[in-house]
C-alpha positions as CSV (number, residue, x, y, z in Angstrom):
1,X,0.0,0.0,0.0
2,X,2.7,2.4,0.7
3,X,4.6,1.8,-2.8
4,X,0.9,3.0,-4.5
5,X,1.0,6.1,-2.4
6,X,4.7,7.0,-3.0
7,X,4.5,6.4,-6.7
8,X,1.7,8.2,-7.1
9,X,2.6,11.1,-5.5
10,X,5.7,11.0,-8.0
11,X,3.6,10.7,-10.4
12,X,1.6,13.9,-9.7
13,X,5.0,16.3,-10.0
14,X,3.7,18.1,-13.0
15,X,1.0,20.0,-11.2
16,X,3.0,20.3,-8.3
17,X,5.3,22.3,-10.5
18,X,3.0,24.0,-12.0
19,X,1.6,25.0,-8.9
20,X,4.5,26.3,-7.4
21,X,5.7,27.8,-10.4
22,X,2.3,30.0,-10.4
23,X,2.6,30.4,-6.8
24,X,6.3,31.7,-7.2
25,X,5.3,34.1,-9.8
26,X,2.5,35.5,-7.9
27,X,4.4,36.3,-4.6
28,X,7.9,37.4,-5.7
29,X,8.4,40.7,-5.1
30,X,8.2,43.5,-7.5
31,X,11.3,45.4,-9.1
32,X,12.5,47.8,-7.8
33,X,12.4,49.6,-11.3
34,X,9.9,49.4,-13.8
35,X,11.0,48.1,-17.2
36,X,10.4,50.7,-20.0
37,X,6.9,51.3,-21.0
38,X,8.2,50.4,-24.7
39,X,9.3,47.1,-23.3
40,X,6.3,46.4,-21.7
41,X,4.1,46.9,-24.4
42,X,6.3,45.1,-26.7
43,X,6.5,42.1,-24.4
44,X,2.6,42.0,-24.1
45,X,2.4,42.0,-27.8
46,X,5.1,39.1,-28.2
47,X,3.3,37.2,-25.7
48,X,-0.2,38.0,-27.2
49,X,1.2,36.6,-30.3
50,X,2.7,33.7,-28.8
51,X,-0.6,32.7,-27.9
52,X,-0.1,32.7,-23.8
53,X,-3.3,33.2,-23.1
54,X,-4.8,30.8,-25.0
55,X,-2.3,28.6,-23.6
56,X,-3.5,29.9,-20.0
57,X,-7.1,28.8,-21.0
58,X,-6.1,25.2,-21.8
59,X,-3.6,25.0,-18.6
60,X,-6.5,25.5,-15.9
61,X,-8.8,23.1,-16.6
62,X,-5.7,20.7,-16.5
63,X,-4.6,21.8,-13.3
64,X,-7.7,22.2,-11.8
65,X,-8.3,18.2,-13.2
66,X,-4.7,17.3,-11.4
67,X,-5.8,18.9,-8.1
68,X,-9.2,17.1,-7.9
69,X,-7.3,13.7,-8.4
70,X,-4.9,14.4,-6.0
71,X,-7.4,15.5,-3.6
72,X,-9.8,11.9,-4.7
73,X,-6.8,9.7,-3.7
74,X,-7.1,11.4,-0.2
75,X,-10.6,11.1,0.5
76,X,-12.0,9.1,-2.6
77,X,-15.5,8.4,-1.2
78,X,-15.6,12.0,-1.7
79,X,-14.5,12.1,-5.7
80,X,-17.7,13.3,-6.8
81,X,-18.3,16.1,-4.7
82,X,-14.6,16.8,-5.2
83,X,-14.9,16.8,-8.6
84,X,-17.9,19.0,-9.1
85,X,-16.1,21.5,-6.9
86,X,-13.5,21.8,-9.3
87,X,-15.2,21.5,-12.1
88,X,-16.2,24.9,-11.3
89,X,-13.0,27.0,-10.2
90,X,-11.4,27.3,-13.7
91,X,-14.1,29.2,-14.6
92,X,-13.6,31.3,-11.3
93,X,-10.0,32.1,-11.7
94,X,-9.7,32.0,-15.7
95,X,-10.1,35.6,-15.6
96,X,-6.8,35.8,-13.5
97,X,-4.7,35.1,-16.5
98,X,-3.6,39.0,-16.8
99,X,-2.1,39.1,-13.5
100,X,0.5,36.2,-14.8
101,X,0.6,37.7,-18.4
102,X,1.6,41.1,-16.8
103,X,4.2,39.8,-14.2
104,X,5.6,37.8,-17.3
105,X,5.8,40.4,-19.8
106,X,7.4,42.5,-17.2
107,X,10.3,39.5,-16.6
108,X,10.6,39.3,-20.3
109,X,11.0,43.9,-21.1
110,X,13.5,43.5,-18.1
111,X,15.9,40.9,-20.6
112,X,14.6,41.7,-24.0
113,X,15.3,45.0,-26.2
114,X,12.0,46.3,-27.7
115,X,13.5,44.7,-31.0
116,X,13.9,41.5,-30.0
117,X,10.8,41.2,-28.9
118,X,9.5,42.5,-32.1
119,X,11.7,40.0,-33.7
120,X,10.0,37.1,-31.8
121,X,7.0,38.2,-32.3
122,X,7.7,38.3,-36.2
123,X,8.6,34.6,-35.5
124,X,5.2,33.4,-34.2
125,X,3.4,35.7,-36.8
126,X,6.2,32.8,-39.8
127,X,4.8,30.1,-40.8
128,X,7.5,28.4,-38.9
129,X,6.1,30.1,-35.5
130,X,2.2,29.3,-36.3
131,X,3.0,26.1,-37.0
132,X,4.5,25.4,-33.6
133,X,1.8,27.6,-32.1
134,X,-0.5,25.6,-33.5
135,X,1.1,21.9,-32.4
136,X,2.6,23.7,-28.9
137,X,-1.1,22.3,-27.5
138,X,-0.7,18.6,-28.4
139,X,3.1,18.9,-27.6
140,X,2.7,20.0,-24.3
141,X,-0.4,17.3,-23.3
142,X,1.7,14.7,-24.4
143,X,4.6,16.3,-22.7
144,X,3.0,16.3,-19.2
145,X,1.8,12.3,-19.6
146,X,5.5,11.2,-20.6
147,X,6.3,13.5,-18.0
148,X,4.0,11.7,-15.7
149,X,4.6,8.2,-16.4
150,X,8.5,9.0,-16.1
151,X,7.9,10.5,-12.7
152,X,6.3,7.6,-11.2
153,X,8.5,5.2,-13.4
154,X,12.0,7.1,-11.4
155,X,9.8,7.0,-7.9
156,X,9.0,3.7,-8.1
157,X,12.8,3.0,-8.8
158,X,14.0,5.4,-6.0
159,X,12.0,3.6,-3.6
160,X,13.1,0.3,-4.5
161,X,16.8,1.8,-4.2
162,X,15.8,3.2,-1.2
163,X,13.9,-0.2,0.4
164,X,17.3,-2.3,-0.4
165,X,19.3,0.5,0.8
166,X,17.5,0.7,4.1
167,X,17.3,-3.4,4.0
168,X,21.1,-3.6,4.1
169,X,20.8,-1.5,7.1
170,X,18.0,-3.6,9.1
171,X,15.1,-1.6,8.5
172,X,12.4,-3.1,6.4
173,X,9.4,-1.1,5.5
């Protein structure tokens, strides 16, 4: 029972990333300067462009999916009320997206040069750049499974390292 709950708690890294890579965004502290208003507006474009939002649309029902599962293997005679609560918060915090689109354009005028960004954003308006824009989607779904099923593949094999390690030194679990 305890190698099912270890694994799959590997195998749930993505959203946990995800998580705290939204969390991380959301509570770092503002620079102390401003990038350039140029910048800004340059780096809202390129990410406009790049489709980021769109690709915030698509991420929240995935998370939100990954956190009710997580939260079913807890308490799983509760999975359906778990799931029809989130079910509904994508909707509730899909609206939020600016917040992360601002904070990120702002990272991105602070390292980019209003013409780079206008050169990237030529990229993604190439054929080249709509055609990964438009397989980036698939990509990254099938990105997050492989990720997945490698997470709980290298968990299951570090606690099988870990069981003979701790077997050599008289402790069996």
């Amino acid at each position: 029972m305890q190698t099912a709950t270890i694994g799959g708690a590997m195998a749930r890294w993505p959203a946990a990333v995800a998580l705290a890579l939204a969390a991380a965004v959301f509570s770092a502290p503002v620079a102390a300067q401003a990038p350039d208003p140029a910048r800004l507006t340059a780096a809202r474009e390129m990410m406009e462009v790049a489709g980021v939002a769109k690709q915030f649309d698509e991420l929240m029902p995935l998370l939100a999916q990954q956190l009710a599962q997580s939260f079913t293997a807890v308490a799983p005679e509760k999975a359906e009320e778990i799931r029809q609560v989130f079910a509904q918060l994508p909707a509730k915090f899909i609206d939020r997206k600016a917040e992360l689109i601002d904070a990120v354009a702002s990272l991105y005028a602070q390292e980019l040069s209003v013409e780079e960004l206008a050169a990237v954003s030529a990229f993604y308006k190439s054929p080249a750049g709509a055609k990964l824009l438009s397989v980036q989607p698939q990509i990254a779904r099938q990105s997050m499974a492989l990720g997945q099923r490698w997470g709980a593949q290298i968990g299951r094999e570090i606690e099988q390292e870990a069981r003979k390690e701790l077997k050599k030194r008289g402790i069996e679990l």
